[in-house]
N, C-alpha and C positions, 0 to 999 in steps of 0.2 A: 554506454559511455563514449562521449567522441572524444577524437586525440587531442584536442587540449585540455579536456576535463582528465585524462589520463596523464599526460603531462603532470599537471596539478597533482594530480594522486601521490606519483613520485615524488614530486619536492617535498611536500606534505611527508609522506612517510618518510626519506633522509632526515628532513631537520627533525622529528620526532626521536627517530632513531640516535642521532647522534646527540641531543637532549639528555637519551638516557645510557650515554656511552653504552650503546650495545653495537658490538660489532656484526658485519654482514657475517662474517665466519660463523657468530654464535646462535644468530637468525638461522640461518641456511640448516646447520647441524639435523641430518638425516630426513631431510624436509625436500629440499631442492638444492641446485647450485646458485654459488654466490654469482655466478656471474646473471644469473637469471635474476636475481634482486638487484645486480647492480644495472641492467638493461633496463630493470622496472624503475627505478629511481630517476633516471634520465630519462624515463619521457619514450623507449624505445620497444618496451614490451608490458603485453598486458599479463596481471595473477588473477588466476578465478579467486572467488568470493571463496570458498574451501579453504585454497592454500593464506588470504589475505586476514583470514578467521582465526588462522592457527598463529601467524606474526603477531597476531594485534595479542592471542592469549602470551606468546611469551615476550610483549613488550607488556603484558597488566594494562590492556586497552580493553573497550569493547571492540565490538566487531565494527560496527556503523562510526566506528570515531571518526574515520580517515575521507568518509563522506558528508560528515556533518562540518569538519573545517573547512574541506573543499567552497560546498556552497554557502557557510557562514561565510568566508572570505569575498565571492565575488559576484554574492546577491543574485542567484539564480533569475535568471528571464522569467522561467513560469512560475518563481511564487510571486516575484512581481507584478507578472498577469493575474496569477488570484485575489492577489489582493487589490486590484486593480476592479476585478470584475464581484469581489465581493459584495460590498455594500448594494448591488444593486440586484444579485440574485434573493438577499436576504431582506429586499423589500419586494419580491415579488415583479420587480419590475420589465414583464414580457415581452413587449415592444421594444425595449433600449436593449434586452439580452439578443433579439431576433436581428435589430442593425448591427450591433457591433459584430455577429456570425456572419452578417453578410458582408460588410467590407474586411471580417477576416477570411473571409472563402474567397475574397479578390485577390487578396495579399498571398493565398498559398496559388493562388493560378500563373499569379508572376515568377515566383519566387519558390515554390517547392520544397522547402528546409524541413524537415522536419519536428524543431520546435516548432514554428509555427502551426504545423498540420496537429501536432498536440493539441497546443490554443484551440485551436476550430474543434475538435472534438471533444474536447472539454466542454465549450459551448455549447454541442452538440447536445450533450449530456445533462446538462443544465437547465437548459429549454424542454428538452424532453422530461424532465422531472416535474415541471409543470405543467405543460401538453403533451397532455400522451401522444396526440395525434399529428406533431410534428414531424415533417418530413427529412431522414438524416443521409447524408451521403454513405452509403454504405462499402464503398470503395476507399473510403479515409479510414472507416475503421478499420479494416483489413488488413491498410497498410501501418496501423497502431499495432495489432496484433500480431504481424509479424514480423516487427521490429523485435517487441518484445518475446518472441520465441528465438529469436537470432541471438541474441546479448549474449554475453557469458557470465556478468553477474549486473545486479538490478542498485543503481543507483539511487538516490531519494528522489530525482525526478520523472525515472521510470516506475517507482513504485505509489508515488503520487498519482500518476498519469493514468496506472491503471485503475488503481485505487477513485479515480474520482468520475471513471470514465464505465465505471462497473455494468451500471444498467445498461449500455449498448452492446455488451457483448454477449452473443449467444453463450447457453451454458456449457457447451461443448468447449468453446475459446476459455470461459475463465477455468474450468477443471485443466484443459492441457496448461494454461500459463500459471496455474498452483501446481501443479505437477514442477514444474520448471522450477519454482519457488521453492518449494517444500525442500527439491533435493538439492539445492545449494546452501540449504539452512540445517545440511546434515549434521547433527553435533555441532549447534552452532546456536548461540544464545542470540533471537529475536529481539530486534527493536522494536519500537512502539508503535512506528509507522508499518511495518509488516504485521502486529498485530491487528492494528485497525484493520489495514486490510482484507486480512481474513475474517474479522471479525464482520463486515461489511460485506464478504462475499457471502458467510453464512445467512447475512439477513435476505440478503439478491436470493437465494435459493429458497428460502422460508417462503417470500413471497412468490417466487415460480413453484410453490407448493410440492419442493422435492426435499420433502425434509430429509431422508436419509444423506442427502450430501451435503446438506446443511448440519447435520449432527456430526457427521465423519469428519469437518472443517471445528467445530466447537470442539471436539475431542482433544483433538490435535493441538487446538489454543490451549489447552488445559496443560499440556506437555512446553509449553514455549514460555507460558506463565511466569511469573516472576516478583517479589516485592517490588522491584521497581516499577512495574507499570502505572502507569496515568492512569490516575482515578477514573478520569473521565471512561478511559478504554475497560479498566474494570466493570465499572457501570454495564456497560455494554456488554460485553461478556457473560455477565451472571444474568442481564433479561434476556438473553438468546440462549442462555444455557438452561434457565427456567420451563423457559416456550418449550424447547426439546427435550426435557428431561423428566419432566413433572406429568401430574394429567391435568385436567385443562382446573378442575379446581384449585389445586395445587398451584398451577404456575401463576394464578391470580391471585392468591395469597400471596404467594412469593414478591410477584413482581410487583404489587401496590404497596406493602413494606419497601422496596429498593423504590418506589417513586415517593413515597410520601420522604427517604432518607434525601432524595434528591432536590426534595421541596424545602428541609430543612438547612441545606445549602446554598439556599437562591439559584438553584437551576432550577426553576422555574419551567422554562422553555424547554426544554431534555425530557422535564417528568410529564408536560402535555402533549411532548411527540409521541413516548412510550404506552400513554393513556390514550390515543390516537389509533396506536397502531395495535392494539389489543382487540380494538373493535373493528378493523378496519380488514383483519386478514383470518383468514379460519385458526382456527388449532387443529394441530397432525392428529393423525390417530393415534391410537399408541404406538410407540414403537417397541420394535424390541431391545435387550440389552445392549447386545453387541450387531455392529452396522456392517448390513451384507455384505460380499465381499465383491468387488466390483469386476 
């Protein structure tokens, strides 16, 4: 998070806070010092994700509330790059995804910002998703990955960034940055965007055929679980938790009931990626109950 998206955080929590007349006094109580919320309000100090988890439970917030009004308010740079670069990933369009990487790979050569070095590796990511054989600067992701081992907690456009950025990083990179993840989400009820996430890491590991790290990641979604999650991430959830859970005739029963339910929805597109991807990647062995210990 940079210091005016932190800035932002504060103001956002004050006018929140005083919305629900709750005093810094009654925040603070055996938590922290008020003056430590009142530095955070002004823009002057950062609260990890932990102590920012525990404010939002005794203001009756979620946890991600204070991040999702941030960037509803002031229309994030890189979702407006996705959506910018969507419609043309989602036609397949190779050539127009390969220019626009190269005059962004110009644009961090002048400029160096770090959102933009996002951008480019997003792209990176992108392109690589349809040629395997594309060549990616491997020094940008680097410097993605330890951005994101630096943070003290993961805003929605770091957890987007990784999230979308997944298949470049070695397994080694995305286990330490769920490590980092995992224990900020200590006693702390996940949002939807950090479940895809992991939901998304498990499939990246499915296909590098390491299922035990792929099941230890499903597990743990089981525990963050929730009625509120997005159908859509449910979906995804129960055909990865099928693939690892079941044996291989079983998770086919399984998962062609969850496709034909998703057929019955008009996700159409969802249940021919799933029918896609059945044929397309081995089934584990068995595994056993409980996942090694690492």
């Amino acid at each position: 998070m940079n210091r005016d998206t932190a800035k932002k955080a504060g103001a956002i929590f004050r006018k929140i806070r005083r919305q629900r007349q709750i005093s810094t006094q009654q925040l603070a109580a055996g938590l922290l010092s008020v003056s430590s919320i009142n530095k955070f309000e002004n823009g002057h100090a950062k609260l990890s994700f932990t102590i920012l988890a525990e404010l939002s439970r005794r203001m009756n917030l979620r946890p991600d509330y204070f991040f999702q009004e941030i960037y509803k308010q002031e229309g994030s740079a890189y979702t407006i790059f996705l959506n910018k670069i969507k419609p043309i990933y989602e036609s397949n369009d190779l050539p127009t995804l390969k220019k626009i990487a190269q005059k962004k790979a110009l644009e961090v050569a002048h400029n160096p910002d770090f959102d933009l070095i996002g951008q480019l590796v997003t792209l990176f990511s992108l392109i690589k998703g349809i040629d395997q054989q594309y060549s990616v600067d491997t020094k940008m992701i680097e410097k993605i990955a330890s951005h994101l081992l630096a943070i003290e907690y993961w805003d929605p456009f770091e957890i987007s960034l990784f999230n979308n950025c997944l298949i470049l990083f070695t397994s080694v990179m995305i286990k330490n940055l769920l490590k980092e993840i995992l224990y900020s989400l200590d006693g702390v009820e996940a949002s939807d965007r950090i479940l895809s996430l992991l939901c998304n890491a498990a499939d990246i590991f499915y296909r590098r055929k390491d299922y035990e790290a792929a099941r230890k990641i499903m597990l743990k979604c089981e525990t963050l679980f929730s009625d509120q999650t997005k159908l859509m991430i449910r979906f995804k959830l129960t055909f990865m938790k099928n693939l690892l859970s079941s044996s291989r005739k079983q998770a086919v029963i399984d998962n062609n009931k969850l496709i034909e339910s998703l057929r019955m929805i008009g996700s159409n597109n969802l249940a021919s990626s799933y029918e896609v991807y059945m044929r397309k990647y081995d089934f584990p062995e068995k595994l056993s109950n409980t996942p090694k210990k690492s």
